[in-house]
Backbone atoms as SQL, in Angstrom:
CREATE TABLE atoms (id INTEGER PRIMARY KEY, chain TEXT, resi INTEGER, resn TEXT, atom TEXT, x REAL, y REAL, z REAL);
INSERT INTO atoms VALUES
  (1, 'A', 1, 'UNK', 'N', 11.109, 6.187, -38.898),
  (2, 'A', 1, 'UNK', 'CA', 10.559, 7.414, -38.350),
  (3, 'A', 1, 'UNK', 'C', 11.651, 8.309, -37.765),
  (4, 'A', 2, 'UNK', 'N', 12.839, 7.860, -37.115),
  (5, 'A', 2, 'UNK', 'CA', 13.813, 8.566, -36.664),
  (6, 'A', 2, 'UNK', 'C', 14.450, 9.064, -37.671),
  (7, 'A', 3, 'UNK', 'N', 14.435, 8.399, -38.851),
  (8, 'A', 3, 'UNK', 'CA', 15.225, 9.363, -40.092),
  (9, 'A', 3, 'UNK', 'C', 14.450, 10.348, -40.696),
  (10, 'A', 4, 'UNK', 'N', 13.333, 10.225, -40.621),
  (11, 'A', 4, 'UNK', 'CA', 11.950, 11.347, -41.088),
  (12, 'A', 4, 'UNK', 'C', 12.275, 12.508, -40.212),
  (13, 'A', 5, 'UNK', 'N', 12.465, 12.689, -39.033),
  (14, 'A', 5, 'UNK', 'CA', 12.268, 13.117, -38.007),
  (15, 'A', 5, 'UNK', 'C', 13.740, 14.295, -38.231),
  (16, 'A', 6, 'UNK', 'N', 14.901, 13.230, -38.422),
  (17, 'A', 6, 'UNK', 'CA', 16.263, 13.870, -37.981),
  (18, 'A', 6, 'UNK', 'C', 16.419, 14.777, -39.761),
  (19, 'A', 7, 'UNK', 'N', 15.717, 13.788, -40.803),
  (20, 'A', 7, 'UNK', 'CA', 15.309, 14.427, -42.088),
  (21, 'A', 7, 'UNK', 'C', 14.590, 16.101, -41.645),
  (22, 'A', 8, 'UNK', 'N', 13.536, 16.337, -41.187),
  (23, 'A', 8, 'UNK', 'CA', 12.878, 17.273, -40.618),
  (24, 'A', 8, 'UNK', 'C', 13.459, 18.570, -40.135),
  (25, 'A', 9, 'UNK', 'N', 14.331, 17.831, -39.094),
  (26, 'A', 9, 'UNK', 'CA', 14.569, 18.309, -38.258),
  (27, 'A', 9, 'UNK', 'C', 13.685, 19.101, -37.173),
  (28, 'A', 10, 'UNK', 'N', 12.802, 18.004, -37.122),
  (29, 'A', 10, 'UNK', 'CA', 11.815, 17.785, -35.982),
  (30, 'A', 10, 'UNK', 'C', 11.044, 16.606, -35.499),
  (31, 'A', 11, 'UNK', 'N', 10.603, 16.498, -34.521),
  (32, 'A', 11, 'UNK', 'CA', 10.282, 15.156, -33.522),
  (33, 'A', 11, 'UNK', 'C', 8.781, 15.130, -33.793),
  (34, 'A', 12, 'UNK', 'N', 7.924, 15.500, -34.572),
  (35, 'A', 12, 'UNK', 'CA', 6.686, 15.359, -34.952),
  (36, 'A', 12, 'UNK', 'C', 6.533, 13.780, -35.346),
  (37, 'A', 13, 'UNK', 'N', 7.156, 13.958, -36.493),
  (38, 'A', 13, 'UNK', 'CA', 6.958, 12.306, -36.939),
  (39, 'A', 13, 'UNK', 'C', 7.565, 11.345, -36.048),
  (40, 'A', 14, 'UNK', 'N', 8.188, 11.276, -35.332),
  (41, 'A', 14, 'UNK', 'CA', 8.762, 10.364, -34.599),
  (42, 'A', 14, 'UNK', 'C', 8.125, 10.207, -33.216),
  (43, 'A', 15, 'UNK', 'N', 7.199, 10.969, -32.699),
  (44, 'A', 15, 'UNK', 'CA', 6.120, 11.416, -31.762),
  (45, 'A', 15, 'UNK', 'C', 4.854, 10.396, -32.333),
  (46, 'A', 16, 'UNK', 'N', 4.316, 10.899, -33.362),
  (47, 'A', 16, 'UNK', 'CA', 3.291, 10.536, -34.145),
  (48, 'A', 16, 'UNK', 'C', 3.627, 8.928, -34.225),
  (49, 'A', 17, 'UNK', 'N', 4.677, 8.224, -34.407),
  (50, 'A', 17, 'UNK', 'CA', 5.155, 6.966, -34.651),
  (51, 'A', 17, 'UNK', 'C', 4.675, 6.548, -33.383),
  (52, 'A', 18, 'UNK', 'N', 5.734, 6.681, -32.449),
  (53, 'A', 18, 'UNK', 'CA', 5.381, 6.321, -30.711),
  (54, 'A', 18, 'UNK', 'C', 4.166, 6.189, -30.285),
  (55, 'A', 19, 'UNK', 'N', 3.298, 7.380, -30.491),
  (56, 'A', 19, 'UNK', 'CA', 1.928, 7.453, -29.954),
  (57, 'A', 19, 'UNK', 'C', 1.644, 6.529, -30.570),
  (58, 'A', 20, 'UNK', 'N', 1.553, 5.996, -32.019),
  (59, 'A', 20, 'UNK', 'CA', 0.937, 4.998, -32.870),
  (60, 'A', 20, 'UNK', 'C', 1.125, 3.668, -32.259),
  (61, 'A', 21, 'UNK', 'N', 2.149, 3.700, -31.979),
  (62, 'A', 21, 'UNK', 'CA', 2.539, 2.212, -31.217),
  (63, 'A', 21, 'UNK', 'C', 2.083, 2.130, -29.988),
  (64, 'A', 22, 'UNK', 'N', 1.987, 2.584, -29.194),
  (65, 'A', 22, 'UNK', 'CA', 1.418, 3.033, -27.884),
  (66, 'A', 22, 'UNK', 'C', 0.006, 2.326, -28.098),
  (67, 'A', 23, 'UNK', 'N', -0.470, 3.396, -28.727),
  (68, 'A', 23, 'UNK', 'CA', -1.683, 2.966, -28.831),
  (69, 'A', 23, 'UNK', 'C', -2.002, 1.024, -29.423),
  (70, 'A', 24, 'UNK', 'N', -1.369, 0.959, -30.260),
  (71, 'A', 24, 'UNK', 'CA', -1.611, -0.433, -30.815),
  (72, 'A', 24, 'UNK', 'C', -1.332, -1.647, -29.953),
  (73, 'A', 25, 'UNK', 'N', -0.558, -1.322, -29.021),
  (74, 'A', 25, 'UNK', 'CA', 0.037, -1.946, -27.688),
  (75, 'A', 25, 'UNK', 'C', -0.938, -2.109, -26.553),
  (76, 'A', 26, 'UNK', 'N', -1.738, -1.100, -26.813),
  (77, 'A', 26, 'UNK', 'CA', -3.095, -0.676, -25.361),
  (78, 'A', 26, 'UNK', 'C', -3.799, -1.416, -26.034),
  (79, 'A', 27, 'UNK', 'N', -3.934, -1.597, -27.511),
  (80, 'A', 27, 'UNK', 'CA', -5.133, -2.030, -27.840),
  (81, 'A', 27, 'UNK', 'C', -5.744, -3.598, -27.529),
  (82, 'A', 28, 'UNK', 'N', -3.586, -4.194, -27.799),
  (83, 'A', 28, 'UNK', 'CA', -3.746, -5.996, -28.019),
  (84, 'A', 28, 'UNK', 'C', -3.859, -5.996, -26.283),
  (85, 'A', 29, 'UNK', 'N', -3.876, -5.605, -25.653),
  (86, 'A', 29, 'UNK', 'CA', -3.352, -6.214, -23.953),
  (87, 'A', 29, 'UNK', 'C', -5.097, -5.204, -23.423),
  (88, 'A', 30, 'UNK', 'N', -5.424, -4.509, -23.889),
  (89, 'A', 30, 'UNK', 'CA', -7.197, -4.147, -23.338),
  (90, 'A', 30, 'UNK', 'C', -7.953, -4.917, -22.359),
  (91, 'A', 31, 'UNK', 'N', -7.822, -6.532, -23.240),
  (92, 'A', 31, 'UNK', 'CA', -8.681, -7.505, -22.530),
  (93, 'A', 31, 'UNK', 'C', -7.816, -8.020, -21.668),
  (94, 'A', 32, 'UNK', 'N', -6.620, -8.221, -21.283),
  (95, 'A', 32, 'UNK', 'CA', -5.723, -8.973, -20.537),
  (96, 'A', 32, 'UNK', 'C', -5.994, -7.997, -19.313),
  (97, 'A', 33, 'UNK', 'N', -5.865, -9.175, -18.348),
  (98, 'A', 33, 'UNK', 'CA', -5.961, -8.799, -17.050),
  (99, 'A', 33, 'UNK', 'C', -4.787, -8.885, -16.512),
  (100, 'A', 34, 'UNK', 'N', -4.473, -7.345, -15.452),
  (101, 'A', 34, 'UNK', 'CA', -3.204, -7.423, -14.573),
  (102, 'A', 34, 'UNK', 'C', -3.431, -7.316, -13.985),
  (103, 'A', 35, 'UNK', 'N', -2.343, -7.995, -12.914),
  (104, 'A', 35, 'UNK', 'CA', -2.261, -8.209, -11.852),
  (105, 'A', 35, 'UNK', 'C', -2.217, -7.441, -10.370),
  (106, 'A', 36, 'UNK', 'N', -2.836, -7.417, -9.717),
  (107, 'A', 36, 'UNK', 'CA', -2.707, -6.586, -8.850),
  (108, 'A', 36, 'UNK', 'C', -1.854, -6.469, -7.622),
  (109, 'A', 37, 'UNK', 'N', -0.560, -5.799, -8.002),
  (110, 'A', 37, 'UNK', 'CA', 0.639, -6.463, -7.126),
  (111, 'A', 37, 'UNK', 'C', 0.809, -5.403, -5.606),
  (112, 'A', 38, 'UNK', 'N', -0.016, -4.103, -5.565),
  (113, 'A', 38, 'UNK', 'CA', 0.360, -3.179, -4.970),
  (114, 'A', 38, 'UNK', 'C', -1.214, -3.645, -3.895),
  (115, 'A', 39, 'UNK', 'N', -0.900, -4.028, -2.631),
  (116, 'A', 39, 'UNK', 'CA', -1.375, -4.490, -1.368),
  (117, 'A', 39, 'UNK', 'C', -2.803, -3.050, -1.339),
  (118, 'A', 40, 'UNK', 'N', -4.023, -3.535, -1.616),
  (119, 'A', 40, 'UNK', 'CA', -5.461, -2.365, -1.721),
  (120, 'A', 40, 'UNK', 'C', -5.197, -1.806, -0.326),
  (121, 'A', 41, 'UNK', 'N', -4.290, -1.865, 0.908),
  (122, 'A', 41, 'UNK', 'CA', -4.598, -1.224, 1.611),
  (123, 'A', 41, 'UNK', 'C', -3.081, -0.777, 2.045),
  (124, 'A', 42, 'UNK', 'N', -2.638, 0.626, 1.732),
  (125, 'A', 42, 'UNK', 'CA', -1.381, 0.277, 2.600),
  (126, 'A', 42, 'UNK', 'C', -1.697, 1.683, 4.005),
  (127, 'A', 43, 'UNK', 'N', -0.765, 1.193, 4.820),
  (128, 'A', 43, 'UNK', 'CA', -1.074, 1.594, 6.450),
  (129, 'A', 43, 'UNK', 'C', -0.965, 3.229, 6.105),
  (130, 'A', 44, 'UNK', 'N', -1.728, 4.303, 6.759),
  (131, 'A', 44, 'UNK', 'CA', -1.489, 5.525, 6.435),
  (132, 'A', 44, 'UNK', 'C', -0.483, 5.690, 7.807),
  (133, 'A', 45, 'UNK', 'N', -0.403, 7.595, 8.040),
  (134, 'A', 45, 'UNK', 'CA', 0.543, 7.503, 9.482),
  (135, 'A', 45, 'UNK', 'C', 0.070, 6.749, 10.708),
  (136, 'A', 46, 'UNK', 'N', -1.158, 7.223, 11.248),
  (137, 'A', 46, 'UNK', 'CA', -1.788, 6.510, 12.307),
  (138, 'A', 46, 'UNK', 'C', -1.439, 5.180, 12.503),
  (139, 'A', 47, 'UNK', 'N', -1.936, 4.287, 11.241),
  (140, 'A', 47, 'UNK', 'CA', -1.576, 2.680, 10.766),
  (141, 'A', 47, 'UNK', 'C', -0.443, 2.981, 11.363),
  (142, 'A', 48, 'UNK', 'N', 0.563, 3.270, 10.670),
  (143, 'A', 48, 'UNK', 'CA', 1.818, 3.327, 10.935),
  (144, 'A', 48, 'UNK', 'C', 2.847, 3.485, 12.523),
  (145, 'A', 49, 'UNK', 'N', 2.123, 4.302, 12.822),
  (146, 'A', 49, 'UNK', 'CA', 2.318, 4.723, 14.794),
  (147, 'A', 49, 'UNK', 'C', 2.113, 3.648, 14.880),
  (148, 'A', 50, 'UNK', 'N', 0.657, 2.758, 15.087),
  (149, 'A', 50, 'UNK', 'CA', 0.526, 1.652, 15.950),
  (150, 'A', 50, 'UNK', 'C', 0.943, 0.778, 15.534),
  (151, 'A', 51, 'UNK', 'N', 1.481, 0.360, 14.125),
  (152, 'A', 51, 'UNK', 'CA', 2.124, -0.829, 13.534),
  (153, 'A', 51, 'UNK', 'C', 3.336, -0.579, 14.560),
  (154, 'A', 52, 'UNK', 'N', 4.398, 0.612, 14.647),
  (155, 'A', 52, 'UNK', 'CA', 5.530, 0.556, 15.060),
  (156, 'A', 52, 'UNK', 'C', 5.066, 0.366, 16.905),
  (157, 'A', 53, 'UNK', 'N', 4.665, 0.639, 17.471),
  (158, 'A', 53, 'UNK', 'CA', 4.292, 0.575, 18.815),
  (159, 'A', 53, 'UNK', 'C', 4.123, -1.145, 18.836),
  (160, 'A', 54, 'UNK', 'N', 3.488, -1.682, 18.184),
  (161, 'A', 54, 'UNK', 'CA', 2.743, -3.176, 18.582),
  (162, 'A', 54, 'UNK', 'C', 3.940, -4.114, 17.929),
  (163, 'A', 55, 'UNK', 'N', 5.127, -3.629, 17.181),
  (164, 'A', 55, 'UNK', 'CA', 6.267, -4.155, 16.996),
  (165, 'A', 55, 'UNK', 'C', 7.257, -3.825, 17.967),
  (166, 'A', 56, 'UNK', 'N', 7.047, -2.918, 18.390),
  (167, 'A', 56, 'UNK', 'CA', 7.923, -3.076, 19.813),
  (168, 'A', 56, 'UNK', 'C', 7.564, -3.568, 21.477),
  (169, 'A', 57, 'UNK', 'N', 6.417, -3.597, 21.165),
  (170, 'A', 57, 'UNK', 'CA', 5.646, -4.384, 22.234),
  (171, 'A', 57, 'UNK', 'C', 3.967, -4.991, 21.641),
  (172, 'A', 58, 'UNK', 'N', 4.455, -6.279, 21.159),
  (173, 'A', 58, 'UNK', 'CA', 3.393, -6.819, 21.117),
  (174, 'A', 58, 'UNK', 'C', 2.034, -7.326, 21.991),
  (175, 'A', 59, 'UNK', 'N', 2.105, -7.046, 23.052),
  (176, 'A', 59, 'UNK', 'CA', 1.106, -7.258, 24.392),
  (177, 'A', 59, 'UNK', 'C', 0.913, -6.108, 24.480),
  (178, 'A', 60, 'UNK', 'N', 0.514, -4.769, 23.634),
  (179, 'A', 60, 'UNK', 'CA', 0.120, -3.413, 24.190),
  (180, 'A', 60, 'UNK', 'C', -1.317, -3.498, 24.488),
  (181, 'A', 61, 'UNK', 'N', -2.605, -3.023, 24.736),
  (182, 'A', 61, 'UNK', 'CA', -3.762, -3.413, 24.664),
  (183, 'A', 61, 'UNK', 'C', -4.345, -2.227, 23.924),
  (184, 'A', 62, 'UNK', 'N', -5.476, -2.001, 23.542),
  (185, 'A', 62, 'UNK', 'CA', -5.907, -0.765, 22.609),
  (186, 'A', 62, 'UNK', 'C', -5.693, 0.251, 23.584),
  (187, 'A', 63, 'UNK', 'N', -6.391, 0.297, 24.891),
  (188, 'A', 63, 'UNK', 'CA', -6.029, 1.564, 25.656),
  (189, 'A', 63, 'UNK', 'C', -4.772, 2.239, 25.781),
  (190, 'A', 64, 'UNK', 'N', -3.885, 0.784, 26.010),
  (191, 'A', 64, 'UNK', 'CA', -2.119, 1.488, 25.962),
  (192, 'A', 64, 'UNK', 'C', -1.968, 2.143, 24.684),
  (193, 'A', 65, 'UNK', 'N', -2.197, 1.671, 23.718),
  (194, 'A', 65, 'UNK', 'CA', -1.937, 2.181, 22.725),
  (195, 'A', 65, 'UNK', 'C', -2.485, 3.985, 22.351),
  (196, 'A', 66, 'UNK', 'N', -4.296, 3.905, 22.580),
  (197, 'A', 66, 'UNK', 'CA', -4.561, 4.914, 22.763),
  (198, 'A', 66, 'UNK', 'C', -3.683, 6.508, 23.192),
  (199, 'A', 67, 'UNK', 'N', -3.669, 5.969, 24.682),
  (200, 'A', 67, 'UNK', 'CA', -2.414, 6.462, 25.561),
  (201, 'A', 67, 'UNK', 'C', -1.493, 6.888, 24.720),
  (202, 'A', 68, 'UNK', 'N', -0.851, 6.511, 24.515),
  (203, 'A', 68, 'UNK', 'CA', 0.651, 6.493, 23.918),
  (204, 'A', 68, 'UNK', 'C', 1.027, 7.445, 22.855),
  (205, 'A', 69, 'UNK', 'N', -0.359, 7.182, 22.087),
  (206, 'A', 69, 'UNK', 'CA', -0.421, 7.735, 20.749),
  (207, 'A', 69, 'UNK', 'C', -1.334, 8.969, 20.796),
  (208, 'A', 70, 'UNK', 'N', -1.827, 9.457, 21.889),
  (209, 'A', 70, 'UNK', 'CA', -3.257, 10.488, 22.126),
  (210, 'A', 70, 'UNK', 'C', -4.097, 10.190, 21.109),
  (211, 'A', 71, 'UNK', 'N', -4.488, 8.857, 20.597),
  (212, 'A', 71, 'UNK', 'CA', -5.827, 8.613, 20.346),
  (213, 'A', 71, 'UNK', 'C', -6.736, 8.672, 20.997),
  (214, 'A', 72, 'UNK', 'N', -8.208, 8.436, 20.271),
  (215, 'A', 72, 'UNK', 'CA', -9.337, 7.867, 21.349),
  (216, 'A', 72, 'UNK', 'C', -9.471, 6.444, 21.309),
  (217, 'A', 73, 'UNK', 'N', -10.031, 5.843, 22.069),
  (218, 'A', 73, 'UNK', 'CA', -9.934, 4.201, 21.998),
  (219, 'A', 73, 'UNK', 'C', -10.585, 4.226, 20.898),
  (220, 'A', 74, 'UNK', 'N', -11.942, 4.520, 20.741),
  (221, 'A', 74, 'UNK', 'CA', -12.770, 3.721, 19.298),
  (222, 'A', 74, 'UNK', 'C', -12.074, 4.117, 18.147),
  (223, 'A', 75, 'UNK', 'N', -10.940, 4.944, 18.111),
  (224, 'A', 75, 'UNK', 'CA', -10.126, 5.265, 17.147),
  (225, 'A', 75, 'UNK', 'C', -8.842, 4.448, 17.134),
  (226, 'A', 76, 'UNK', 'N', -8.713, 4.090, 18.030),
  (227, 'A', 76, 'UNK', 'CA', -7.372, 3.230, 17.810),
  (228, 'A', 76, 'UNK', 'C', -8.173, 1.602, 17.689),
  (229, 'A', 77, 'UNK', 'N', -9.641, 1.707, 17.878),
  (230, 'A', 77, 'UNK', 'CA', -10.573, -0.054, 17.837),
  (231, 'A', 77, 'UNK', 'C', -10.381, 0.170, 16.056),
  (232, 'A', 78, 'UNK', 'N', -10.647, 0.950, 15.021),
  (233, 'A', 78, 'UNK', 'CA', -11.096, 1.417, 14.081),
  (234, 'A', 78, 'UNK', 'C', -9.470, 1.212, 13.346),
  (235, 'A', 79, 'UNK', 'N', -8.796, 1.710, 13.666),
  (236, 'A', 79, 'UNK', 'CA', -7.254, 1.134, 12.922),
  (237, 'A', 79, 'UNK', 'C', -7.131, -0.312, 13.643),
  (238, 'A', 80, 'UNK', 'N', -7.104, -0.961, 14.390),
  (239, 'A', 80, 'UNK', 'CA', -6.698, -1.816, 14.900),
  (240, 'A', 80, 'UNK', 'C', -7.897, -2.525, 13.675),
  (241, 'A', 81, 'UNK', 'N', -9.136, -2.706, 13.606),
  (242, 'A', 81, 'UNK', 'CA', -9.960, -3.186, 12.443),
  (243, 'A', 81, 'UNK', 'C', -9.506, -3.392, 11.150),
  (244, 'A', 82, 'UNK', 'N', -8.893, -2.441, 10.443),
  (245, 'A', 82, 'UNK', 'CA', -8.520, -1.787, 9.762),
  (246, 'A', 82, 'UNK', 'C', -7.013, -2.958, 9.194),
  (247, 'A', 83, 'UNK', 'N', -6.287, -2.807, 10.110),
  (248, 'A', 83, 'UNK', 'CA', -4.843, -3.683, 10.103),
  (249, 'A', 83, 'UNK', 'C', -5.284, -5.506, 9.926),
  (250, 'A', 84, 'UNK', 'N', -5.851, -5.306, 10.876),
  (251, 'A', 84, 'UNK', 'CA', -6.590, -6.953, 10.785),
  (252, 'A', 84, 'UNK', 'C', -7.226, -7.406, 9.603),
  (253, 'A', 85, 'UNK', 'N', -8.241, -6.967, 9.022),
  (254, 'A', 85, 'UNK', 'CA', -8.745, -6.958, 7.599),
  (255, 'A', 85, 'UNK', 'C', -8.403, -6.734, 6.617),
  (256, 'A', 86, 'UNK', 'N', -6.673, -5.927, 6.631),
  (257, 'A', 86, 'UNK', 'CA', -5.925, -5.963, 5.668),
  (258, 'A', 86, 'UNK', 'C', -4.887, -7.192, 5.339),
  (259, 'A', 87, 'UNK', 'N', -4.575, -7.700, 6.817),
  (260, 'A', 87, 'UNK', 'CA', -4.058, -8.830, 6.794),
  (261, 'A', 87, 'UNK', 'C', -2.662, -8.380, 7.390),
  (262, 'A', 88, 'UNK', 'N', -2.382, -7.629, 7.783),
  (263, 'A', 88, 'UNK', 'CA', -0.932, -6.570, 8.508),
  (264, 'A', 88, 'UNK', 'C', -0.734, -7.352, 9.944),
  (265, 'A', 89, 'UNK', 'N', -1.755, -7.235, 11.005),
  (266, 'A', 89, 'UNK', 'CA', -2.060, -7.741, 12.006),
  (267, 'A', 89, 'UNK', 'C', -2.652, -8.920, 12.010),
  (268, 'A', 90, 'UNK', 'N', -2.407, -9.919, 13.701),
  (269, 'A', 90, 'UNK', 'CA', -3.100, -10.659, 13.870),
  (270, 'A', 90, 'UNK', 'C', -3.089, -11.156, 15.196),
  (271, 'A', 91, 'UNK', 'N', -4.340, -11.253, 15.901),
  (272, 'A', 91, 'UNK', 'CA', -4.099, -11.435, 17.908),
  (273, 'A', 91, 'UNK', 'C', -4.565, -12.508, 17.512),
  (274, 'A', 92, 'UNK', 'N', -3.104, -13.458, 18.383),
  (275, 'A', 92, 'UNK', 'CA', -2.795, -14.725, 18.664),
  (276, 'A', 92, 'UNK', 'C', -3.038, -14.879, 20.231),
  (277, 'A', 93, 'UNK', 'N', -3.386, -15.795, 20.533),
  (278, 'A', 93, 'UNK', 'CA', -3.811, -16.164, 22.057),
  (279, 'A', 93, 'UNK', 'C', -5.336, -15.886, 23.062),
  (280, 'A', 94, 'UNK', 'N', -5.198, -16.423, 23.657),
  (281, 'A', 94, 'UNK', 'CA', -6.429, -16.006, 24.621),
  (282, 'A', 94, 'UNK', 'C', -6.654, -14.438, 25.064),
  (283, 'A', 95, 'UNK', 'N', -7.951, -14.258, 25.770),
  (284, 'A', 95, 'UNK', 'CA', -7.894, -12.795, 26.048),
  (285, 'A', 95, 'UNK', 'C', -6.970, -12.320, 27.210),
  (286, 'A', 96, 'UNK', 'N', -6.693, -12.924, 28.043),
  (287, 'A', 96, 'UNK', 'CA', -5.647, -12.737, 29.110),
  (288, 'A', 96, 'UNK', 'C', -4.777, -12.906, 28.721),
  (289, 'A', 97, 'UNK', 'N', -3.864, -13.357, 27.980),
  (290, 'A', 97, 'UNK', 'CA', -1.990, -13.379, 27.218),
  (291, 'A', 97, 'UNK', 'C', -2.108, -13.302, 26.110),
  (292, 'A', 98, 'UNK', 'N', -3.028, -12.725, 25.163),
  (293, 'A', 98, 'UNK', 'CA', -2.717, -12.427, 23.883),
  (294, 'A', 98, 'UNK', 'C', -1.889, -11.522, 23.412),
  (295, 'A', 99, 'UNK', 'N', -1.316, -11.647, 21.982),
  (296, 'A', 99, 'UNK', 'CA', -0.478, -10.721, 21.643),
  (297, 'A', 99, 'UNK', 'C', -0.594, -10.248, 19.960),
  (298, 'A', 100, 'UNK', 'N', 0.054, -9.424, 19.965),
  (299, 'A', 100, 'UNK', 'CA', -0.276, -9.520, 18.237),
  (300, 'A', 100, 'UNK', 'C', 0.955, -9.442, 17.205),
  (301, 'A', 101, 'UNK', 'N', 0.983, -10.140, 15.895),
  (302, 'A', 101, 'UNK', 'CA', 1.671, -10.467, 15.515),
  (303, 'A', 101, 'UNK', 'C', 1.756, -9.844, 14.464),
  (304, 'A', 102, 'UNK', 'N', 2.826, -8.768, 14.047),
  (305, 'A', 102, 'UNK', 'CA', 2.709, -7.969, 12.811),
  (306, 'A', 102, 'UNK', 'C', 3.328, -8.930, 11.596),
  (307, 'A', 103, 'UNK', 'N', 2.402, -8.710, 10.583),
  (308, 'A', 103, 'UNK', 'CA', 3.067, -9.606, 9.139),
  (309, 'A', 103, 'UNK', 'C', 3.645, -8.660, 8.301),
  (310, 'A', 104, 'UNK', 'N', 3.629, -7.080, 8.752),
  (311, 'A', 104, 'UNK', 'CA', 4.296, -6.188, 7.544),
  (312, 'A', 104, 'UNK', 'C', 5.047, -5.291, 8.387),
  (313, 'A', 105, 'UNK', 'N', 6.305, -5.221, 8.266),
  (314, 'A', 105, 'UNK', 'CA', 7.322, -4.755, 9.332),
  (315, 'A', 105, 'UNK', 'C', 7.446, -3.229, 8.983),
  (316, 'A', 106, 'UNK', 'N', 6.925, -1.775, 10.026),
  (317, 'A', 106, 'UNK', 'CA', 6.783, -1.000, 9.730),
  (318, 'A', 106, 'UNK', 'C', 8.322, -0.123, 9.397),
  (319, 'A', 107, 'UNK', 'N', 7.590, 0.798, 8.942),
  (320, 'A', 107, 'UNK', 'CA', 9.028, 1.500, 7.910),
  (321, 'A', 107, 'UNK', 'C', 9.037, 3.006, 8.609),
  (322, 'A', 108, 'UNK', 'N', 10.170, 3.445, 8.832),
  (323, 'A', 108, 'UNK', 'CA', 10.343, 4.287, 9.360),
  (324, 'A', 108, 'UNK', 'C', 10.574, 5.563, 8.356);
């Protein structure tokens, strides 16, 4: 097809080839299942503020955090949900010395 093409002196046929293969390629792998390597939740900015806050002080409590960040609490309860169910976060300890333990180290 590249000699058709450079024959030509145009990329039609050699287009037309590609797409052909393309396609025949989509066709055998259709039923194959991939893998899903990209994490269904990643932290937006907010996420992100309190990921970096609760990595620099893991004993913050939602209100501090609130604070800090001029959230509202049920808004910082709602990301704090959010992190936990993604699997990012996790409060280790009792309710009087707990702390939380980030598993995805935020990015600046």
């Amino acid at each position: 097809m590249i000699a058709e093409s450079s024959r030509q002196s145009q990329s039609g046929p050699f287009i037309d080839f590609m797409l052909g293969e393309l396609l025949n390629t989509l066709q055998m792998v259709a039923d194959e299942k991939v893998p899903n390597k990209v994490p269904n939740k990643v932290p937006n900015k907010s996420e992100m503020a309190v990921l970096q806050l609760l990595a620099n002080n893991p004993r913050l409590t939602r209100g501090e955090i609130a604070l800090q960040l001029g959230l509202s609490d049920s808004g910082v309860k709602k990301i704090l949900a959010n992190l936990k169910a993604s699997g990012i976060i996790v409060r280790q300890g009792s309710n009087k010395s707990s702390y939380w333990i980030v598993s995805m180290p935020p990015t600046k």
